[in-house]
C-alpha positions in Angstrom: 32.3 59.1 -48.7 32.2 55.2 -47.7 30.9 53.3 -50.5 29.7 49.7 -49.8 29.2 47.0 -52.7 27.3 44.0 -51.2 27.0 40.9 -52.8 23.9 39.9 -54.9 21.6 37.7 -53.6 19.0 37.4 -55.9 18.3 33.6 -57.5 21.6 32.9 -59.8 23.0 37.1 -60.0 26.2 37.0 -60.4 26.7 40.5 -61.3 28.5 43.1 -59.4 28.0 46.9 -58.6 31.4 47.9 -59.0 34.4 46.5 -60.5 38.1 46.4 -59.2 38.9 49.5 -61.7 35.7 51.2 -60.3 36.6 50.5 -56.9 40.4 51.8 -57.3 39.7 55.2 -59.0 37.4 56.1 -55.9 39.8 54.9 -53.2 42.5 57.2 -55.0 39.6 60.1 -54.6 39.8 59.6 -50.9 36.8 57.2 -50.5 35.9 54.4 -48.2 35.0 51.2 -50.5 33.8 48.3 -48.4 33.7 45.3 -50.9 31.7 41.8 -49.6 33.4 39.1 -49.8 32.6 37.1 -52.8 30.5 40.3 -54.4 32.5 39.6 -57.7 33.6 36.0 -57.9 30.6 35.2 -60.2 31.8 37.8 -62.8 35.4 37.0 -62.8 36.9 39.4 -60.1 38.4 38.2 -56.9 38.9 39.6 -53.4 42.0 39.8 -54.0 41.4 42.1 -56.6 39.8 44.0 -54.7 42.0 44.1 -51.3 44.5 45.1 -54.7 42.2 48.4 -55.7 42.3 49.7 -52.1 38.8 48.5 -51.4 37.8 47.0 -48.1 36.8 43.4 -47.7 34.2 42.6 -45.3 30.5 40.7 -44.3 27.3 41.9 -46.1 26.8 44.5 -42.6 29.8 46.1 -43.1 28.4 46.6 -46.9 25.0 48.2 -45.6 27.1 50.1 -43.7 28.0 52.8 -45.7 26.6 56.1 -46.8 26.5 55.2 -50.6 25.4 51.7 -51.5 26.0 50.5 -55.5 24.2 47.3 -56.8 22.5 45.8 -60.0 19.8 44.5 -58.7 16.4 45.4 -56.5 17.1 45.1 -52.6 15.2 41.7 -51.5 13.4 41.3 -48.3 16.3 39.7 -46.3 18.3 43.0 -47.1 15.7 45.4 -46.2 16.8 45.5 -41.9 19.9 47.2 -43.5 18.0 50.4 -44.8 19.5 53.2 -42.7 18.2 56.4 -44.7 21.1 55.6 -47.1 21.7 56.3 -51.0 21.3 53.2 -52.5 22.1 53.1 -55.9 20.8 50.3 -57.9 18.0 49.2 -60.5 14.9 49.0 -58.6 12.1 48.6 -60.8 9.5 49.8 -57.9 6.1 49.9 -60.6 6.4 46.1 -61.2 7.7 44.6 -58.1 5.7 44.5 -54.6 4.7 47.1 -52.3 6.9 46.1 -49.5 10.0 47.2 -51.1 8.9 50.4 -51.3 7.4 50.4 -48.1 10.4 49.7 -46.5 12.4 52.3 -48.4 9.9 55.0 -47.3 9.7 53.7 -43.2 13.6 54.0 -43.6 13.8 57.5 -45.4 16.1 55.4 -47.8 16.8 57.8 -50.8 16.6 54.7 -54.1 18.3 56.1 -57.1 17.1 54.1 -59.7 19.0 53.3 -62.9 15.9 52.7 -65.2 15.0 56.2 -64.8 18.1 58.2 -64.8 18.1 60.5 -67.6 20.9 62.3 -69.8 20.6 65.8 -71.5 18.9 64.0 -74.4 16.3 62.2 -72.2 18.0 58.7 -73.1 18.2 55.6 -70.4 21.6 55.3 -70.3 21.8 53.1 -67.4 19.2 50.8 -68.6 20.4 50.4 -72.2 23.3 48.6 -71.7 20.9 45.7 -69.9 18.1 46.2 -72.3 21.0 45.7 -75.0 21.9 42.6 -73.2 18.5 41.1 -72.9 17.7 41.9 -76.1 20.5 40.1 -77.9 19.5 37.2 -75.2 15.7 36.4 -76.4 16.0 35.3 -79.5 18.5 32.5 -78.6 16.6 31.6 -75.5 13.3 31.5 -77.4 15.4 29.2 -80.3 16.3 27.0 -77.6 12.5 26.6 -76.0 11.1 25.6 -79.7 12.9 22.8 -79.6 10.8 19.8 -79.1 12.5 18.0 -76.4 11.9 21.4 -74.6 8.2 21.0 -75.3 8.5 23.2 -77.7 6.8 23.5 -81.6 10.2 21.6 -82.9 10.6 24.5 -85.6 13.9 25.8 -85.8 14.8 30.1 -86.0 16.9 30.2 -88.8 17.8 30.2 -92.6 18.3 26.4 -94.4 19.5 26.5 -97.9 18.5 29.8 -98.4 15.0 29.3 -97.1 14.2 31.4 -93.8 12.5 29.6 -90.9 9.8 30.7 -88.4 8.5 33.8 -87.3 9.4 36.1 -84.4 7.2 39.3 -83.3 8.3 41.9 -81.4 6.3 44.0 -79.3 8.3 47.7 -78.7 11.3 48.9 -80.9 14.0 51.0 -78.2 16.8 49.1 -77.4 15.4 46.1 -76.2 13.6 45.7 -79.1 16.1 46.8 -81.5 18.8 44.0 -80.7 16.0 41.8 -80.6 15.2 42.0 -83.8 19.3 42.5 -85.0 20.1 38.7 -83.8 16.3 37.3 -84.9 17.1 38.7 -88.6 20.8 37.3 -88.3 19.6 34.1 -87.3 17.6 34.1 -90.6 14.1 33.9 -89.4 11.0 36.0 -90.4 10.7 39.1 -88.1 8.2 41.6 -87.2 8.6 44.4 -85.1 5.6 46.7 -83.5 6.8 50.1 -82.5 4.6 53.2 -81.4 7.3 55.7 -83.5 7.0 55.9 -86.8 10.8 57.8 -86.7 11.9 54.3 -85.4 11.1 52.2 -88.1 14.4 54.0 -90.0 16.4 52.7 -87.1 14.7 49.2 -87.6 15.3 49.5 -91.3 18.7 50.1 -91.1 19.1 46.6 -89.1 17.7 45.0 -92.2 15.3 46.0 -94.6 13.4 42.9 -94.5 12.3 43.4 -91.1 8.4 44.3 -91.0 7.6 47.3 -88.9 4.3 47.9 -88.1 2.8 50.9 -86.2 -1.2 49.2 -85.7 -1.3 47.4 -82.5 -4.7 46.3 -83.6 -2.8 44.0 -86.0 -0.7 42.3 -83.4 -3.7 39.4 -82.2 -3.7 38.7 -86.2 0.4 38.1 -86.2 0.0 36.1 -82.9 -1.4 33.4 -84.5 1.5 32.0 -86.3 4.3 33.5 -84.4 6.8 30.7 -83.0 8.5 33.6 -80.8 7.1 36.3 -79.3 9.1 38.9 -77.8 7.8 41.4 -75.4 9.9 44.5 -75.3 7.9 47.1 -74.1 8.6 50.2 -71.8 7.0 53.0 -70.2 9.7 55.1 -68.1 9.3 54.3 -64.5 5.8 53.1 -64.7 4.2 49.3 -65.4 4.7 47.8 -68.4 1.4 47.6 -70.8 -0.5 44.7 -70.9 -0.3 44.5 -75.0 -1.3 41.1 -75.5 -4.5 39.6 -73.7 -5.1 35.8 -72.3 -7.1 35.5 -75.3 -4.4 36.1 -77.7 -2.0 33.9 -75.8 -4.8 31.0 -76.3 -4.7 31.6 -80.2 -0.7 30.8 -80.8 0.2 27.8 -81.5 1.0 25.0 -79.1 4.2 24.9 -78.6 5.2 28.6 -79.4 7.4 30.9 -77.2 7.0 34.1 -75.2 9.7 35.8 -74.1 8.6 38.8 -71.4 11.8 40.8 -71.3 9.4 43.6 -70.1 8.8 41.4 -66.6 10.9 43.7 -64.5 8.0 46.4 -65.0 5.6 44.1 -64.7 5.5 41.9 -67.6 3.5 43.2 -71.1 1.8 39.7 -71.4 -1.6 38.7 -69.2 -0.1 35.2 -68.5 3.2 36.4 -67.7 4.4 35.7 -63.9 8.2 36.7 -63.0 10.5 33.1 -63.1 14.3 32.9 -62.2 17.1 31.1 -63.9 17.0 28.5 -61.4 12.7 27.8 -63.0 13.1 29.8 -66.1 9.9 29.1 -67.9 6.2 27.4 -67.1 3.6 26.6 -69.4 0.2 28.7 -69.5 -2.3 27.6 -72.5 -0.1 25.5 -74.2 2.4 28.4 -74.8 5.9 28.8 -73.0 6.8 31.9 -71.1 10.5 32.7 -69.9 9.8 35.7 -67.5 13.1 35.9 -65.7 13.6 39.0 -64.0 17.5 39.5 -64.4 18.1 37.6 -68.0 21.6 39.7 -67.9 22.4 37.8 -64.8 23.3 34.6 -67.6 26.2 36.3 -68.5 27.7 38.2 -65.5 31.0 39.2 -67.1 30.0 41.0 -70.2 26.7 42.4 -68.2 28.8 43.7 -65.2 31.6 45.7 -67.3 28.7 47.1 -69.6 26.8 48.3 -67.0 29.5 49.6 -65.1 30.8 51.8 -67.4 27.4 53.0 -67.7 27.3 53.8 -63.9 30.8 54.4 -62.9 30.5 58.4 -63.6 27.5 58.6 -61.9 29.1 57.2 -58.5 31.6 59.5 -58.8 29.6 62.2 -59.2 27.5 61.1 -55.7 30.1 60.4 -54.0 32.0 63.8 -54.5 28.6 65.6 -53.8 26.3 63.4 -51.9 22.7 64.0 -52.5 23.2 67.8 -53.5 25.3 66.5 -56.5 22.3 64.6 -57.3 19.5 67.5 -56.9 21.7 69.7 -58.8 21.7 67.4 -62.1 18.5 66.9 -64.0 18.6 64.0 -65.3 20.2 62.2 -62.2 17.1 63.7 -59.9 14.7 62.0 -62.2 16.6 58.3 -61.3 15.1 59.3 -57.6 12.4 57.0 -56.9 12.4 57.5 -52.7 13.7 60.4 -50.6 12.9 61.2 -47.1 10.0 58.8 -46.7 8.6 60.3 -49.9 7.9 58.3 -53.2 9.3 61.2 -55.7 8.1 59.2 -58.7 4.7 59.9 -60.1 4.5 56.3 -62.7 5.8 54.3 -59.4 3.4 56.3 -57.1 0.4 55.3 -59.3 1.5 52.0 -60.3 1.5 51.0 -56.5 -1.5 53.3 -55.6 0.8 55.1 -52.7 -0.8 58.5 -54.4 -0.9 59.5 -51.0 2.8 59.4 -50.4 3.9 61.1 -53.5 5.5 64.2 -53.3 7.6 66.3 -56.0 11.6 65.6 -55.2 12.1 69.8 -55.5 9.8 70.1 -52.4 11.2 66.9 -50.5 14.5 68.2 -50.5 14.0 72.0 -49.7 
C-alpha cells in the first residue's frame, strides 16, 4: 500500500504521524512510505532518518498522494484539495470542529478513521489515552503558571509550603484526562477535587491519593467554583460534543484571577466561555477568569507526545495497510474509529452534533 505522512500544519504542531522505526517496519512489509520533508524535524527525527528507514522524501502532494494517509492532527482547510477518496488516518474530532471539514470529507468520499473513537475488545480509547494522558499531566502546570500575577493571574501558588497545602483545583471528569490531572495537582500539594459520573472510578481516584475529594453530584460543582484557583475541564462523551457542565454564570462567580483549563476543547469545550486558542494565543480573558483552550496542548511537547502516540497507532497502520478498508470492516473496534465512508457520515454523536442527520448512514450498510 503507499502510505504518505505529511507534515503538520496546524499553529505550533510539531508532532508526527509516523516515526523512522514506524516507517522502516512497513517499507520491509513491501510498502510505499512517502515522508514530507520536514514532517519530523519538530519532534527530533530528520529526513535523513527517514531516507535511512526506506521511506520516501517528498512535497506535501506527493504526501496526499497515497492510498493511506497517517497524521495527528484534524486536516485544515488548506489540505482539504488533497481529499481523493483516501483513508486518512488521524484524530479528527468532527463533533467539535466546523462543518466544512466534514463537508469536504463526504463531497470527496474520503473514508476519516478517527483515533478518538477507535475502540479495543474492552471498549477502551486506546488511541486517545496516550494524548488525554499527556494533556492531563499538562493542565495543572499550565494552570500553575497562569495564577501567577504577572500573568494576570490570582498570585496564589499550587503547591505545599512547610507542610501547608495551597489552592484548590476542581476537576470536571475522572477517565484519563482527568485522572493524571488530578495525579500531578495532588503531587504538586494543592487541594483537589475531582467530579466523576462513576462511582467504580472514585477507587481509581483513591488510589492516586486518598486525599483527593471525589464527588458524584454535579449539582455541587457551581458551589466548589467559587473558590477554585484552577479549574480543569476533562470531560468526554465518545465521538460526540463535549457537555457544557459549567454555565457563564458560574464562570462569573470564581474569583478574579482564577484559571480554566478546557482540555475538553477538541470536542467542543465543556465550559460556556470557552473558545478554541492555539499556542501561538494560548489563553484570553472572559469575566475576569483565564481560559487556556488550545486545541492540541500535546503539540508542547512533540517528542514524548509523538512516540506515545505512535506506539499507540503503529499496529493499527499495519493492520490497514495489509488489508485496506476490509481489514478495517472486519475489526470491531477499528470500524467504530470510522467517522466518513463513501460520502456517508457513519458516526451517529458526529451526525447529530453537526445536524448532517440526513447524511448519516450505518457503516455495515455503506460498505455492503
Amino acid at each position: 500500500m503507499r502510505i504518505g505522512v505529511p507534515k503538520e500544519i496546524k499553529n505550533r504542531e510539531n508532532r508526527v504521524g509516523l516515526t523512522p522505526v514506524g516507517a522502516e517496519l512497513l517499507a520491509q512489509r513491501g510498502h510505499l512510505v512517502s515522508v514530507e520533508s520536514g514532517a519530523g524535524v519538530g519532534a527530533g527525527f530528520a529526513d535523513a532518518d527517514y531516507a535511512a528507514a526506506g521511506a520516501r522524501l517528498t512535497g506535501a502532494a506527493g504526501a496526499w498522494d497515497s492510498e493511506l494517509v497517517v497524521k495527528v492532527k484534524e486536516p485544515l482547510e488548506p489540505e482539504y484539495a488533497y481529499f481523493r477518496g483516501q483513508l486518512v488516518f488521524t484524530y479528527f474530532h468532527l463533533a467539535g470542529t466546523s462543518v466544512a471539514l466534514t463537508d469536504a470529507l463526504l463531497a470527496s468520499e474520503t473514508t476519516a478513521i478517527a483515533y478518538e473513537t477507535v475502540e479495543d475488545e474492552q471498549g477502551r480509547l486506546l488511541l486517545l489515552a496516550p494524548m488525554s494522558a499527556i494533556a492531563g499531566s499538562m493542565a495543572p502546570l499550565v494552570g500553575s503558571y497562569y495564577l501567577a500575577q504577572f500573568n494576570g493571574g490570582r498570585g496564589v501558588l499550587l503547591g505545599e509550603i512547610l507542610g501547608r497545602r495551597h489552592g484548590k483545583v476542581t476537576i470536571a471528569g475522572d477517565g484519563v484526562v482527568g485522572q493524571h490531572a488530578a495525579r500531578v495537582a495532588v503531587a504538586m500539594g494543592t487541594r483537589v477535587v475531582v467530579f466523576g459520573r462513576d462511582f467504580d472510578r472514585s477507587a481509581e481516584i483513591k488510589r492516586i491519593h486518598a486525599g483527593i475529594e471525589y464527588d458524584l453530584a454535579p449539582d455541587r460543582l457551581a458551589g466548589h467554583l467559587e473558590d477554585t484557583d484552577l479549574f480543569i475541564g476533562a470531560a468526554l462523551v465518545r465521538g460526540a460534543r463535549a457537555p457544557h457542565l459549567v454555565s457563564v454564570a458560574m464562570v462569573k462567580s470564581m474569583q478574579p484571577g482564577s484559571v480554566i483549563v478546557d482540555v475538553s476543547i477538541d470536542q467542543g469545550g465543556c465550559v460556556a466561555t470557552s473558545r478554541p486558542t492555539s499556542h501561538t494565543n494560548p489563553v484570553f480573558t472572559a469575566h475576569g477568569v483565564t481560559h487556556y483552550c488550545v486545541t492540541n496542548m500535546p503539540g508542547a511537547y512533540p517528542r514524548t507526545a509523538t512516540l506515545a502516540l505512535a506506539e499507540a497507532t503503529l499496529p493499527y497502520v499495519e493492520r490497514i495497510a495489509a488489508g485496506g478498508i476490509e481489514a478495517v470492516l472486519a475489526d470491531p473496534g477499528l470500524a467504530k474509529g470510522v467517522n466518513t465512508h463513501r460520502g456517508f457520515v457513519t458516526c451517529r454523536p458526529v451526525a447529530d452534533a453537526l445536524r448532517l442527520g440526513s447524511k448519516y448512514r450505518d457503516l455495515a450498510a455503506v460498505a455492503s
